[in-house]
C-alpha positions as CSV (number, residue, x, y, z in Angstrom):
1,X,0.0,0.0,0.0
2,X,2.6,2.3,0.6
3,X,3.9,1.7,-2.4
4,X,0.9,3.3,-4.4
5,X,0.9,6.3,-2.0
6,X,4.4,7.1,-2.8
7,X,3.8,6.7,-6.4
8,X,0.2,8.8,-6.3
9,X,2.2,11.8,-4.7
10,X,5.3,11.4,-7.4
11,X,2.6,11.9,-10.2
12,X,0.6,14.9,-8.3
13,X,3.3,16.0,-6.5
14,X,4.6,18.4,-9.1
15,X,2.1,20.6,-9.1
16,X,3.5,21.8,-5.7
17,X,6.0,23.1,-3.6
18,X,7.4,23.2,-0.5
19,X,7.7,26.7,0.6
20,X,10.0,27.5,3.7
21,X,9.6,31.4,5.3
22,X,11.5,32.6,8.2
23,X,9.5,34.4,10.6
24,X,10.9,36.8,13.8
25,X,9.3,36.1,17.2
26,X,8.1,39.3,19.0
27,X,8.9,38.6,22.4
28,X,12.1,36.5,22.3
29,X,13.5,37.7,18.9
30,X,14.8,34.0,17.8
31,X,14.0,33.0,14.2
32,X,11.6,30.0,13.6
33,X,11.1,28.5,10.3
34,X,7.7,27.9,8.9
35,X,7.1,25.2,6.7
36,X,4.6,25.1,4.2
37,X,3.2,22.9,0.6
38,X,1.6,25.3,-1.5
39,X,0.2,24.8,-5.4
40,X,3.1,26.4,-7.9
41,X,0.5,29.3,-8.9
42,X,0.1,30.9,-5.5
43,X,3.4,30.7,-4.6
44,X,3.7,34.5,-4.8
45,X,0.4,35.6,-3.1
46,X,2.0,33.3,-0.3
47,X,5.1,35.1,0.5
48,X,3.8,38.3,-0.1
């Protein structure tokens, strides 16, 4: 079964992308990374 899965998400998987943004904490100024999948077109409108 896991087989299938893995080949499913190679096949639909292209379509999207794996956005990573760094983002400042207010109250103990460390940097945290946030990690989102987005579809290719709103890529933009994401990290805007």
């Amino acid at each position: 079964m896991a087989k299938k899965v893995v080949a499913t998400l190679q096949t639909t998987g292209k379509d999207f992308a794996k956005v990573i943004q760094v983002v400042k904490s207010k109250k103990t100024n460390a940097y945290t990374f946030k990690e989102t999948i987005v579809p290719n077109d709103k890529v933009k409108e994401f990290l805007k």
